[in-house]
LUMRO-507158 format. One record per residue (C-alpha): x, y negated, z negated; residue in three letters. Coordinates in steps of 0.05 Angstrom, whole numbers, padded with zeros to 5 digits, always signed. Example, Ala and Ser with C-alpha at 12.3 -4.5 7.8 and 13.67 -1.06 7.14 Angstrom:
+00246+00090-00156Ala+00273+00021-00143Ser
//
This chain:
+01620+00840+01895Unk+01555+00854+01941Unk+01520+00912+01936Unk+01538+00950+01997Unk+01612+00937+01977Unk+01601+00973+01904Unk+01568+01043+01943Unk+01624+01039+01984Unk+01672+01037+01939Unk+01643+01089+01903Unk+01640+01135+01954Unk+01699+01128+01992Unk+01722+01142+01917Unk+01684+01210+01914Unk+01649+01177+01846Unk+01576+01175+01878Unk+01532+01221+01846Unk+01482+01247+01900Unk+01409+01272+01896Unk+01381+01316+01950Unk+01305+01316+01956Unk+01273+01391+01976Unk+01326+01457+01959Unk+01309+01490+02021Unk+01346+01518+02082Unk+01373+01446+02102Unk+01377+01419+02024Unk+01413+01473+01988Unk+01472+01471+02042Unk+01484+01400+02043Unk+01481+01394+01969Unk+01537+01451+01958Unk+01577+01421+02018Unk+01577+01349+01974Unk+01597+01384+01917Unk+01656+01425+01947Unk+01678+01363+01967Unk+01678+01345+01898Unk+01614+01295+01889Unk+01572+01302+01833Unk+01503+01330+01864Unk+01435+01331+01834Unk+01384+01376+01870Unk+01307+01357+01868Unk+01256+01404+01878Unk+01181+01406+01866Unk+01188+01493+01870Unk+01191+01495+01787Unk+01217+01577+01811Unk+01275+01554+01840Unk+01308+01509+01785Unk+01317+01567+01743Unk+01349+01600+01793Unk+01399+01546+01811Unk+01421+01525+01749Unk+01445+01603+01733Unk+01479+01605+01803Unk+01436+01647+01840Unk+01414+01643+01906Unk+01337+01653+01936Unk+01370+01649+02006Unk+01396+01719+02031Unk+01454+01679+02078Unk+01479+01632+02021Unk+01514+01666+01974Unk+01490+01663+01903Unk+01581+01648+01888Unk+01578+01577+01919Unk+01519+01556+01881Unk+01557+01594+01820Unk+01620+01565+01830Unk+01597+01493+01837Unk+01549+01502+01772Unk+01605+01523+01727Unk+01652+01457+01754Unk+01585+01414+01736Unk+01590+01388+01816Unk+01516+01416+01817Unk+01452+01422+01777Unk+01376+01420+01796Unk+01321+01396+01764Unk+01249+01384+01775Unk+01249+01319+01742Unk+01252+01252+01795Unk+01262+01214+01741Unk+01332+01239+01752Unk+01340+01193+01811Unk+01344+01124+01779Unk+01416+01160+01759Unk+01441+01171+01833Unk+01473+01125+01883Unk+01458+01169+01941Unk+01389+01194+01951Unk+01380+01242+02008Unk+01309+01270+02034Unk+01310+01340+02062Unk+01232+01366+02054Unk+01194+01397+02107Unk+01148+01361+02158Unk+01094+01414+02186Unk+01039+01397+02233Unk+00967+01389+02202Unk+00906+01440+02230Unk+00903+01386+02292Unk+00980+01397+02310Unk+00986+01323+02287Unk+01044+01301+02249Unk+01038+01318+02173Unk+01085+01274+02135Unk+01055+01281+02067Unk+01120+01303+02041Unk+01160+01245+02066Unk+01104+01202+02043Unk+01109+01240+01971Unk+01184+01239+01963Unk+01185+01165+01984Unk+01136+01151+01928Unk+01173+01183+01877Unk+01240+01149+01900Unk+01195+01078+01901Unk+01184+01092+01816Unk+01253+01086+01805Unk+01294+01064+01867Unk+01342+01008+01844Unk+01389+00953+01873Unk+01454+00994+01905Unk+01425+01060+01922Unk+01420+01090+01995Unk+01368+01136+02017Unk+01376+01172+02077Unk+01319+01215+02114Unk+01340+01283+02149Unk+01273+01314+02154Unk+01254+01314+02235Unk+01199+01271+02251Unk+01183+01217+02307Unk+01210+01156+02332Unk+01192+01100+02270Unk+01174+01138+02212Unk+01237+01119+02183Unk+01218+01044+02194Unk+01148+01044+02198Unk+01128+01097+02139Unk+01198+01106+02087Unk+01216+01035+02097Unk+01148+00997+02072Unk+01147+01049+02009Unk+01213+01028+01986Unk+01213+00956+02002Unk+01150+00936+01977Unk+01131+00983+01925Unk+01062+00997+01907Unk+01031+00939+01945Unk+01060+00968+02010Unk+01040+01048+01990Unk+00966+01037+01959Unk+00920+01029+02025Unk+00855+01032+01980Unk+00827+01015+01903Unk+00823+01084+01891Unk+00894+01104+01901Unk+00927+01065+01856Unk+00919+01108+01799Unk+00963+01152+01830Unk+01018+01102+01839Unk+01014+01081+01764Unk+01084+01066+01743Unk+01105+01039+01805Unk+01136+00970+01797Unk+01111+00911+01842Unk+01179+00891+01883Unk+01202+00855+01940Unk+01273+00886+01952Unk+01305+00882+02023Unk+01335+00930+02063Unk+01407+00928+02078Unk+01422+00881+02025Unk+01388+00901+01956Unk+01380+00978+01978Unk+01402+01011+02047Unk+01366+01073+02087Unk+01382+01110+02139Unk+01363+01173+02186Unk+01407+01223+02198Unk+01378+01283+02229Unk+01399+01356+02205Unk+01430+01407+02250Unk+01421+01477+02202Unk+01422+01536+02242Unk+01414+01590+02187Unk+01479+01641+02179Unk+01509+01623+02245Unk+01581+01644+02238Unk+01610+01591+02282Unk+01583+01521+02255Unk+01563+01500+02183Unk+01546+01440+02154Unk+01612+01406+02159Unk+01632+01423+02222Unk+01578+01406+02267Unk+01577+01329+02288Unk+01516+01288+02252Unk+01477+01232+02279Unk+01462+01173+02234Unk+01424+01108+02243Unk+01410+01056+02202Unk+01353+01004+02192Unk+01405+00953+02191Unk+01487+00954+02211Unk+01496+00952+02137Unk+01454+01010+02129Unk+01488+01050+02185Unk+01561+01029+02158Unk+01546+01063+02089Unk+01504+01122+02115Unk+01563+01127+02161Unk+01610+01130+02110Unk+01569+01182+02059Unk+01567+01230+02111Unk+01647+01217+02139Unk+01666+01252+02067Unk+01633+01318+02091Unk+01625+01324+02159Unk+01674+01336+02213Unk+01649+01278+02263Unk+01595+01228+02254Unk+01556+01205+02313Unk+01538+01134+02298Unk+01474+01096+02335Unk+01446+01047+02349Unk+01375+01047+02295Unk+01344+01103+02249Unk+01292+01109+02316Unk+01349+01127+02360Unk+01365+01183+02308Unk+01293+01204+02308Unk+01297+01212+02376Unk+01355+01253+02387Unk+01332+01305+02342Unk+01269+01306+02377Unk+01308+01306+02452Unk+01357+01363+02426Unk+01292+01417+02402Unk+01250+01388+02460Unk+01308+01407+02516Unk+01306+01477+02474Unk+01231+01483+02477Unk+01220+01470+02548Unk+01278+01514+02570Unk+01255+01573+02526Unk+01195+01567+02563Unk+01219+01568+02625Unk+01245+01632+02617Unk+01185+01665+02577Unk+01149+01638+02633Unk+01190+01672+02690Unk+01191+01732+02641Unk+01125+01740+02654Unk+01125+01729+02747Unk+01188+01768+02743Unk+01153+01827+02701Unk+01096+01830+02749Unk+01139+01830+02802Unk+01178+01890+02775Unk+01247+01838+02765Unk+01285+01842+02698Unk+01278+01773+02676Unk+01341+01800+02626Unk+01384+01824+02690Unk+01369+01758+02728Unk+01396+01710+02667Unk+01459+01754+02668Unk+01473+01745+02737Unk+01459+01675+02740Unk+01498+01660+02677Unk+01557+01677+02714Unk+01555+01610+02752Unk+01613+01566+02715Unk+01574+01500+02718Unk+01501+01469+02729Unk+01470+01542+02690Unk+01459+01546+02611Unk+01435+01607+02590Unk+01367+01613+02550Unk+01339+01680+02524Unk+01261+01695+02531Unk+01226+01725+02467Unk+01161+01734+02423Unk+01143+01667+02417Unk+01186+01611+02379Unk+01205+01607+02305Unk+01238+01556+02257Unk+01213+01503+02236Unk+01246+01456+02287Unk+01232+01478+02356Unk+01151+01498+02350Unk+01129+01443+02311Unk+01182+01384+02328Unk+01170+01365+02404Unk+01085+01357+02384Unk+01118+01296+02342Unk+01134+01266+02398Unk+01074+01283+02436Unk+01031+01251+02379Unk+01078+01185+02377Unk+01077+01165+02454Unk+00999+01167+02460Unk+01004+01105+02422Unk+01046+01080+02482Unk+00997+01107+02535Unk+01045+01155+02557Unk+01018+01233+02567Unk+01074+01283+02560Unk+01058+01333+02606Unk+01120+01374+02608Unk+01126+01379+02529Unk+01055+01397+02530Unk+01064+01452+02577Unk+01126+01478+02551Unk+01089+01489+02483Unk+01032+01520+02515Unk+01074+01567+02547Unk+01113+01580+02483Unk+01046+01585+02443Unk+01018+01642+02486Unk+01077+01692+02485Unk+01053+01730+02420Unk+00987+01740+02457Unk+01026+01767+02525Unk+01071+01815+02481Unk+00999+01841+02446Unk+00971+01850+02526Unk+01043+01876+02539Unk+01035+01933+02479Unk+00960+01943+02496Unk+00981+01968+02570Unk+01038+02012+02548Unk+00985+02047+02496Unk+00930+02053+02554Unk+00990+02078+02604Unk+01004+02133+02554Unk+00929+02161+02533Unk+00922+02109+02472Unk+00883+02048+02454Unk+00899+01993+02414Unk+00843+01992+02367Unk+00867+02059+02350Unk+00937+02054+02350Unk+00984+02043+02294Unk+01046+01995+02304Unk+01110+01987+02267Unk+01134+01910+02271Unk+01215+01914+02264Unk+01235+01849+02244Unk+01189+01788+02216Unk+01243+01728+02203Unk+01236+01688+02260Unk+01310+01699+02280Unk+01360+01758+02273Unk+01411+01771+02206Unk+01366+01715+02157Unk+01304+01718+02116Unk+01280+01651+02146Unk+01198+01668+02163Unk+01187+01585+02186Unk+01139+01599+02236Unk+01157+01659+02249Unk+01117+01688+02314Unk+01119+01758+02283Unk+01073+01729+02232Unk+01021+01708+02288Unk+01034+01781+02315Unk+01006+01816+02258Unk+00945+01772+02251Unk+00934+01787+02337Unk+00948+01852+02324Unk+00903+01865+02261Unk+00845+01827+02293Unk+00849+01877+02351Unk+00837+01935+02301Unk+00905+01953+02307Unk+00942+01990+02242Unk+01010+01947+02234Unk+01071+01958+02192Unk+01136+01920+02184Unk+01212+01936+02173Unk+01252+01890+02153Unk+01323+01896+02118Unk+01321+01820+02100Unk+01244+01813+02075Unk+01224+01866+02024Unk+01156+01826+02019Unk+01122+01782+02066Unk+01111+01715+02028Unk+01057+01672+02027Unk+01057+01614+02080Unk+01017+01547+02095Unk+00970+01603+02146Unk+00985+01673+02121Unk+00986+01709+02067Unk+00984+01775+02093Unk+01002+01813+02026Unk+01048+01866+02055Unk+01113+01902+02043Unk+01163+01924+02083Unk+01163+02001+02101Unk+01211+02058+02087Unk+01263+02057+02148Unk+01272+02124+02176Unk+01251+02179+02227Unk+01188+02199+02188Unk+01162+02134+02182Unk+01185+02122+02262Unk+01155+02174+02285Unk+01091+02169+02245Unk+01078+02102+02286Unk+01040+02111+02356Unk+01090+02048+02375Unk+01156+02010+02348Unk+01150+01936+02369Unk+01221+01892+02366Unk+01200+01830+02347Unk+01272+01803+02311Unk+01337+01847+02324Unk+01369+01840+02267Unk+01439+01883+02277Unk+01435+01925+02213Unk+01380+01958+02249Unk+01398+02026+02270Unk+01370+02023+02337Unk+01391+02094+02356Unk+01352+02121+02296Unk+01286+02089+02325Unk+01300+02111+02400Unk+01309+02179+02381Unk+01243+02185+02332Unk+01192+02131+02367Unk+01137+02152+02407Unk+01142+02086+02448Unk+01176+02029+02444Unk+01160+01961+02463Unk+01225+01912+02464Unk+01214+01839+02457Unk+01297+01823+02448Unk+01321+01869+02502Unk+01364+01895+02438Unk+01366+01965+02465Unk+01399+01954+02532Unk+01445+01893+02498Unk+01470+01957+02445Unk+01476+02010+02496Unk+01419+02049+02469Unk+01387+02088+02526Unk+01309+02123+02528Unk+01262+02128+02572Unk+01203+02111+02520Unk+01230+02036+02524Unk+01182+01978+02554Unk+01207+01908+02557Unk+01157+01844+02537Unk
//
């Protein structure tokens, strides 16, 4: 019996234990999604805070409740660990870890590059790893694939590094027969209440068609519809297309935000009216700037990838310049409706309502509230925050900002020269801050969406 025909078996027979690499927003999900459908999951994590947390059923994010975890704990369907040793005792190994960009806004893939050496210490004949983490055309070939193939001889690039990789066995194992890998990019969108892990379709390539067949048939156990193609770089690049089409359309509209505000036009009014149109129109909302970790940082991986094909990408480049600047607009935005009013910025305290980078979560991935504060503090500005979902800003790969979320009510509104709506979460009690603030500065539209009139209310 080959090898691909023994991981089939196995998981077409639910029997498969599975290891998910990184607990986060996209790793926690799928791992309790395997193990409702009754696969035996082991989460990986190099956060030694979270393991604890896990293994007693609670949860450390505010939209996944702390029951699933609980419930899938007590049936033994679910445990975490931050042990990789763990992995040589999987048949599944899945990679769900973040991939940032470095000071340059080059691709950082030190965590792909770090999970794929820890799966190369005790990868072994039969097991399928599969890459969700969004990246560029060819990493999955080109950076996983070498790593896992070859062992140490493919990761150490000089002397020096190979004390690092001590333990690492020499090997020549091939793809798609001894060991099979795949891409298969994630579609999380945090706490909405239409799609979850299951029931949106998933893309999957594989290095090989034997690859691809069992990727395919992992994710067919938990997933409503797979979306087979062609190769893992096909997969790359649909992530990349889907968050690119995003990006350039959300600047688009931040952009004629801005030539609509100058020419006294409500950019809000004018996506209304043309959403109305029943085909050739999709609607896209303007804001502070982008969040998540997906659209900001995922369409300079492709940038980065197609200089080495000559190729300059002028509308991606654009699109994220446009993006980039709209926390420094809404700060000129705020600056002018202080000056318009007697007060100066410098001398002006600001209360930031909302900091996750999208209403009704605690997700603060790039967060453009985050770059708000710093603009705003640089400009001698005195800032605050509300927010329901984030008692306590926490440390990030740029900020650490040290600060707590405020007291929400009229004393502390009114105490504030200006209230700035940066996320609109709904448990906000907009009404409360219309009738206290001094001035209000809406980056959401959230008042005129809620019905929630004043005439202290500026739109950015």
């Amino acid at each position: 019996m080959t090898q691909k025909t023994q991981l089939l078996n196995k998981i077409n027979s639910r029997s498969a234990v599975i290891g998910i690499i990184g607990m986060g927003y996209v790793g926690l999900p799928l791992a309790l999604t395997f193990a409702e459908k009754d696969f035996t999951v082991i989460g990986f994590d190099i956060d030694d805070r979270k393991i604890p947390l896990l293994n007693k059923g609670e949860s450390y994010i505010k939209h996944i409740d702390s029951s699933r975890i609980l419930e899938q704990v007590k049936k033994k369907k679910f445990s975490a660990t931050s042990d990789f040793s763990g992995l040589i005792n999987v048949d599944a190994i899945i990679i769900c870890v973040p991939t940032p960009l470095d000071e340059h806004r080059e691709p950082d893939l030190t965590y792909i590059e770090e999970s794929g050496r820890e799966i190369a210490k005790y990868l072994k004949e039969g097991q399928l790893v599969a890459l969700e983490s969004s990246t560029y055309p060819g990493t999955t070939d080109e950076v996983l694939l070498p790593i896992l193939e070859k062992g140490i001889s493919a990761v150490v690039g000089i002397e020096e590094d190979k004390e690092e990789m001590i333990g690492v066995p020499e090997r020549n194992m091939k793809v798609g027969e001894n060991f099979f890998l795949a891409f298969s990019p994630e579609r999380e969108d945090p706490n909405n209440p239409d799609y979850t892990t299951s029931t949106i379709p998933k893309v999957v390539g594989g290095v090989t068609p034997n690859c691809l067949e069992v990727a395919k048939a992992l994710y067919d156990q938990i997933i409503v519809k797979t979306v087979p193609v062609s190769s893992a770089r096909a997969a790359e690049a649909t992530k990349l297309l889907e968050n690119i089409f995003r990006s350039i359309n959300i600047a688009l509209v931040n952009e004629l935000k801005m030539v609509f505000d100058r020419m006294e036009i409500d950019v809000w009014e004018v996506i209304r009216a043309a959403a109305t149109k029943p085909f050739g129109f999709m609607e896209f909302q303007p804001g502070p700037g982008l969040g998540g970790h997906c659209i900001p940082i995922d369409p300079f991986y492709l940038t980065w990838k197609a200089r080495e094909y000559d190729i300059n990408t002028k509308f991606i480049e654009l699109a994220g310049e446009i993006n980039t600047y709209q926390p420094y607009y809404v700060v000129e935005k705020t600056r002018d409706v202080l000056n318009q009013n007697g007060k100066s910025l410098s001398q002006s305290k600001i209360l930031l309502i909302g900091v996750s980078y999208k209403r009704n979560i605690d997700d603060m991935r790039e967060s453009p509230s985050l770059k708000l504060i710093e603009l705003f503090r640089s400009r001698g500005s005195q800032i605050d925050y509300y927010d329901p979902y984030i008692p306590k800003l926490p440390p990030t790969r740029k900020y650490n900002f040290e600060m707590s979320s405020v007291q929400f009510n009229s004393s502390t509104i009114s105490s504030h020269d200006l209230v700035l709506i940066s996320t609109d979460h709904d448990s906000v009690d907009y009404q409360l801050i219309a009738d206290n603030a001094k001035l209000i500065v809406d980056t959401r539209n959230v008042f005129e969406r809620k019905g929630v009139k004043s005439g202290k209310i500026f739109k950015a």
